[in-house]
Steps between C-alpha positions, in 0.01 A plus 500: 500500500290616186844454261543137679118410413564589142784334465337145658214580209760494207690188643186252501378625173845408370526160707141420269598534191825357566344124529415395157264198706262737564132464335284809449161375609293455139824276367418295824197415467513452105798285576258249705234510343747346209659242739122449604386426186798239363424310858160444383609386171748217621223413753287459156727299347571252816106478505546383138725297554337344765170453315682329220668269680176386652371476142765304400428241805128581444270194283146480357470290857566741712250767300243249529542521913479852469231513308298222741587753796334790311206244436556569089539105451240280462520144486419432183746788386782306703479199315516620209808738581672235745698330168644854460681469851861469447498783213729750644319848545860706387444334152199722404670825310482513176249381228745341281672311756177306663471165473206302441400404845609855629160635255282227565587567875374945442211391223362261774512737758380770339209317350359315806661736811501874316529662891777296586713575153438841578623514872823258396613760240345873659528408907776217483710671209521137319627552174197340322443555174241839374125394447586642175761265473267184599283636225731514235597085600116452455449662141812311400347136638441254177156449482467373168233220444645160561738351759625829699848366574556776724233395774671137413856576563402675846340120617825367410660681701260452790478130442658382789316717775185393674240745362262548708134664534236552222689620182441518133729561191388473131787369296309516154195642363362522115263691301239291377150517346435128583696210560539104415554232756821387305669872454401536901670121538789651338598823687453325786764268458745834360418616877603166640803436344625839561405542869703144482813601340515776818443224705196542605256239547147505475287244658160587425289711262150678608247639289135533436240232369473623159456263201860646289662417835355126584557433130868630514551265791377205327769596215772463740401195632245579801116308517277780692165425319234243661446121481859475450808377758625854554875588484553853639885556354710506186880418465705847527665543107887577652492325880269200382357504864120529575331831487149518654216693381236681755176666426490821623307371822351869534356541131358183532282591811381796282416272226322220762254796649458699159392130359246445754327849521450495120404182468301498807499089549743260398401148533763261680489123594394616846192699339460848391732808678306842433607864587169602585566321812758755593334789427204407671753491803587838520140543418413376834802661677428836405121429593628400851776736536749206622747264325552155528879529521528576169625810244213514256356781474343734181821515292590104548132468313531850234880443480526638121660810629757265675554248279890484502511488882604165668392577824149490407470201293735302794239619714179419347649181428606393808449268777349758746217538205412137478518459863247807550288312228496169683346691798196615337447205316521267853311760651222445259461812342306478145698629283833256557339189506654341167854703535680193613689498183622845493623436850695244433652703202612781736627255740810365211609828674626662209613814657685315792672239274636765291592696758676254662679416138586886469681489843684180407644657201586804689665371811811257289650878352849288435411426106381757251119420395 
C-alpha cells in the first residue's frame, strides 16, 4: 500500500505539468488585471465617442438651455447670445479655424456671463476657446481713432436680427482738444454713410443741448433755436430719407433744474417760477416728519454731490412736487401764496413727458437708433 501511494504521488505531478493550459497563480492574476485594464480603455473610448457625437449634434441653443437649468443665464445675457443659436458647438477647436461669429459668440460670453464660460468649457467639456485665448482676440481688436470697422462689420452681420434690450456700441471715437460745428457735421455724415453701405439704417440721432451740437444741426438743415418754425430732421447724405434729431431728454432735465436753482427765479408769461419754493418744501416736510407724496428730501435741495443723477432732477421736477405745492398753497399756508407760477411749471410734467418719450423709443427695437 505505501509503494501504491507513491506511485499515485508521481502520476498527478506528471498529469500537471503535462497541460501546457495551466496558469501558475501570479500569471493569473497579472493576466486580468491586463484584460481589466484594456476593457476600461475601449469603455473610454465608446464614452468618447459618445460625447462627440453629442457634440457634433450639440448647438449654442442647446448650451443656452443648459445653462438656463443651472440658472447661469440671465435674460439680458440671452438676448444677446440668442443670434449665436445655430453655431454648431463641434466647430470650436482650434484658434485659427474660428470664424467670426464663433469669437464674438466666447468674447460675449465671457465678458457678460464669466460663470457660465467657465462651467461650458471645465463642467460641460465644450471646447471653448482659453481665457488666454479671448485675451489675445482683445489686444489684437483695432482700436485706432476713427471709424472702428471692426465693431461695424459685426452690425452688418447682425443687421437682419431683431436686437433687443438696452445696448450700446461705439463705432468711432477721436482725440480732440476742441471741436467745430462743421468738422462735427462732417464725421457725422462719414458714420452715416458707412453704417449705410452695411445696410444699416439710422432713423434718429440723440445728443445733448450743447451750443457745437444745435449749431451743427442747423448746418445740416435742422431749425432748433426759438421764434422760429422748428424742423427737427435733416436729409440722410447716401439714403436721402429723413433723419430726426432728439435732445438727450435726460441731460436736458439736468439742465432745466440746474437753471432754476442757480438762478433762483425765472420770470415766465404766467409770472415768476422760483426754487426757493421747493426748498422751502422739504423745509416744512422735514419740520413735520411727513411727505406730501413726494421724493424731496435734503439731497433734491444740496444735490451738488449728485449732480449727474437723473433720478433726482426727474424727481424734484415732477408732478408729485407741484401737486404737494398746490396743497400748501390752497391750504393757505404763508409761505406758498404767490407759487402759482412755479406750479404750473412743474405741471408741463417734464419728467413724465420724457419718460414717456424714453419708453416710446425703447419699445419699436426693429430699426437701429
Amino acid at each position: 500500500m505505501p509503494v501504491k501511494g507513491f506511485v499515485g504521488q508521481n502520476l498527478f505531478h506528471e498529469s500537471i505539468s503535462d497541460h501546457q493550459y495551466a496558469l501558475e497563480p501570479v500569471k493569473a492574476k497579472e493576466k486580468l488585471a491586463v484584460y481589466q485594464e484594456n476593457m476600461e480603455k475601449l469603455r473610454r473610448d465608446l464614452r468618447n465617442a459618445k460625447d462627440r457625437e453629442r457634440r457634433q449634434k450639440k448647438t449654442v441653443s442647446s448650451l443656452l438651455e443648459d445653462l438656463k437649468k443651472n440658472k447661469m443665464l440671465t435674460e439680458e445675457l440671452e438676448q444677446k447670445l440668442d443670434f449665436y443659436s445655430d453655431l454648431p458647438v463641434e466647430l470650436f477647436k482650434h484658434d485659427h479655424a474660428f470664424t467670426p461669429a464663433q469669437r464674438e459668440f466666447a468674447l460675449t460670453l465671457h465678458l457678460h456671463g464669466p460663470k457660465a464660460y467657465t462651467y461650458l468649457r471645465e463642467t460641460m467639456k465644450i471646447p471653448l476657446p482659453h481665457p488666454h485665448t479671448l485675451l489675445k482676440w482683445m489686444q489684437t481688436v483695432d482700436a485706432k481713432p476713427g471709424l472702428n470697422t471692426s465693431l461695424l462689420d459685426m452690425l452688418q452681420r447682425q443687421k437682419n436680427e431683431t436686437l433687443l434690450g438696452h445696448w450700446k456700441m461705439p463705432i468711432a471715437f477721436y482725440f480732440i482738444s476742441s471741436l467745430k460745428p462743421e468738422t462735427q457735421r462732417i464725421l457725422l455724415l462719414h458714420a452715416l454713410e458707412a453704417l449705410h453701405e452695411r445696410g444699416i439704417k439710422v432713423v434718429c440721432i440723440t445728443m445733448d443741448g450743447h451750443i457745437s451740437n444745435i449749431n451743427m444741426c442747423t448746418m445740416l438743415g435742422c431749425q432748433l433755436k426759438l421764434n422760429q418754425p422748428l424742423k427737427t430732421h435733416f436729409v440722410h447724405p447716401s439714403s436721402g430719407e429723413n433723419v430726426f434729431v432728439i435732445m438727450d431728454p435726460c441731460h436736458l432735465l439736468k439742465l432745466a433744474r440746474n437753471m432754476l436753482q442757480a438762478y433762483s427765479s425765472i420770470v415766465s408769461p404766467a409770472g415768476t417760477i422760483k426754487w426757493k419754493y421747493i426748498s422751502q418744501l422739504n423745509d416744512v416736510q422735514e419740520h413735520e416728519g411727513l411727505h406730501a407724496a413726494n421724493k424731496i428730501t435734503r439731497k433734491h435741495i444740496d444735490f451738488e454731490g449728485q449732480k449727474m443723477k437723473v433720478s433726482v432732477a426727474a424727481q424734484t421736477l415732477s408732478r408729485s412736487v407741484a401737486m404737494a405745492l398746490r396743497m400748501l398753497m390752497e391750504a393757505g399756508h404763508p409761505q406758498f401764496e404767490e407759487c402759482s407760477s412755479t406750479i404750473e411749471f412743474l405741471q408741463v410734467s417734464i419728467c413724465d413727458r420724457f419718460c414717456y418719450q424714453h419708453q416710446l423709443l425703447h419699445h419699436d427695437d426693429t430699426r437701429a437708433t
